[in-house]
N, C-alpha and C positions, 0 to 999 in steps of 0.2 A: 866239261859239261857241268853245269849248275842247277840243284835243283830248286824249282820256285814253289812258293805256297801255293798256286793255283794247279802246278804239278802233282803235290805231294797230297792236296785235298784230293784230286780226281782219283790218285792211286787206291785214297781209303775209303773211297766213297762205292767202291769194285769189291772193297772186302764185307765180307758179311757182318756185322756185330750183335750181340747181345743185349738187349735195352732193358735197361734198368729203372728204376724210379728209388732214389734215395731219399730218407725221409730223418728228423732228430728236432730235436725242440732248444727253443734258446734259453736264455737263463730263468726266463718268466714263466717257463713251458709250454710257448707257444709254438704250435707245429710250423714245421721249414721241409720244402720238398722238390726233388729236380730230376731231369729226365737225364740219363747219360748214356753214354755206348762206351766209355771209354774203362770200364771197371774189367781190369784184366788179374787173373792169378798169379801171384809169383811163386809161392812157392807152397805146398801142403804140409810141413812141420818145419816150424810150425805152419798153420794155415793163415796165409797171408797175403793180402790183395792190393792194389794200388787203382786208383780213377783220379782225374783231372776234374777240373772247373776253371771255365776262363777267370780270369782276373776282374771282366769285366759283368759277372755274374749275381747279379742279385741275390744271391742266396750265401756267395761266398764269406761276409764277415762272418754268417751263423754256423756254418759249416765248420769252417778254421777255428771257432771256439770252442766246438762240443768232444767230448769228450767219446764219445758213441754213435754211430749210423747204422741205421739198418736200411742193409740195400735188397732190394725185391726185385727179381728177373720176371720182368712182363709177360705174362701169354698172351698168346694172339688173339683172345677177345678179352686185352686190354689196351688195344691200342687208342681208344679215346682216353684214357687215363695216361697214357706215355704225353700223347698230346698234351693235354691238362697240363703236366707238369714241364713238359717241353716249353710252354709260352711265357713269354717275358714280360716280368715289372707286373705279373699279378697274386693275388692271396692265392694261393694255389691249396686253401684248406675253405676257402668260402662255399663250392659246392660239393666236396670231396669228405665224406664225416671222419671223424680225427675221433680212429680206434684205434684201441693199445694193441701193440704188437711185442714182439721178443724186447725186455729193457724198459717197458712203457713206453719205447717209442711209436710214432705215428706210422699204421701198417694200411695200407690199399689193398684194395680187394683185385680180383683177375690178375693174380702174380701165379707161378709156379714153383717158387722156392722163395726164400729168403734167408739172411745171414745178418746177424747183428757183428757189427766193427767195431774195436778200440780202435782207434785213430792215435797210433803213436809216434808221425812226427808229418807236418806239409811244409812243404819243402815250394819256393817260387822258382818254375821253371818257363822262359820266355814268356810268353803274355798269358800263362796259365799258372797254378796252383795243384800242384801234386802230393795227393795225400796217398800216406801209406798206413796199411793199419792191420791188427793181425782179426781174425776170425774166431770168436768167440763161439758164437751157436749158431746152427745151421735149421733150417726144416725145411721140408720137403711134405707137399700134403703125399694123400694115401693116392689119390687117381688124378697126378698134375695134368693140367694141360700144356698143350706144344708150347714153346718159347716163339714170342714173335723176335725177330732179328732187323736189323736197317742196314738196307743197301742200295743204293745209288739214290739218296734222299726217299728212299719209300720203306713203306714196314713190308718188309715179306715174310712168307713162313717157311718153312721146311718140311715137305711130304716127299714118301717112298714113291718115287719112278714105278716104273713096271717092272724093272729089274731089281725091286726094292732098294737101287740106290737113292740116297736125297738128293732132290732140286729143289731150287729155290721159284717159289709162286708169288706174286704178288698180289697184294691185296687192298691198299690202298695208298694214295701220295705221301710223303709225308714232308718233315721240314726241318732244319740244324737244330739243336738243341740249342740252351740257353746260355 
């Protein structure tokens, strides 16, 4: 048995993920910003995280050059801003204002955390670009809101059942990232 990329997409498209929107400027200080799911923890000491970009990613020469990211865990009324940065081959700071965030990097608003990254080494893995990087500072507002998640191409959220356990609700379509 072999497995294929239309296999191994449907299996992750079942998993729930965390949407992010990563944001850092390039060497002129022009803000660069991108929608991802794929920003996983490796390990807490130190605090250190890993996320992908395809190769084929607009964003990716600015990325692999900067020295810094700040990645921002979307809430759930921020999913037109996941959107935003989700879509391809646009200025994704034309209608989005380019405020300073942890580092002066460029921070979005309707986020529920954020974490500024060194970026200490990306590494080319198959038709993608793997950065790892360790975790500098962390915030967390005072009253965050839920985190929106993507699962089977849609943003859903996570509310307490009856049994206060969590299901997953959906809330509107959504689309790959970039």
């Amino acid at each position: 048995m072999t497995a294929t990329a239309e296999g191994f997409r449907n299996l992750f498209r079942q998993t729930p993920q965390a949407v992010w929107v990563l944001t850092t400027r390039d060497s002129d200080g022009v803000p660069f910003g991108v929608t991802v799911t794929s920003l996983t923890p490796v390990s807490s000491d130190p605090p250190t995280v890993t996320f992908a970009l395809h190769s084929t990613s607009s964003v990716l020469p600015v990325f692999a050059e900067s020295p810094r990211i700040l990645a921002q865990v979307v809430s759930v009324d921020g999913e037109d801003t996941a959107r935003h940065f989700a879509a391809p081959g646009i200025d994704r700071f034309s209608t989005v204002e380019d405020s300073h965030g942890p580092g002066g990097l460029p921070a979005v608003e309707d986020c529920c955390g954020r974490m500024l990254i060194r970026v200490d080494r990306v590494l080319p893995v198959a038709d993608s670009a793997l950065f790892i990087g360790t975790v500098q500072v962390t915030w967390i507002p005072l009253d965050p809101r839920e985190p929106a998640v993507y699962r089977n191409r849609t943003y859903t959220r996570t509310d307490a059942g009856s049994q206060g356990d969590p299901v997953l609700q959906n809330f509107r379509m959504g689309h790959d990232d970039d």
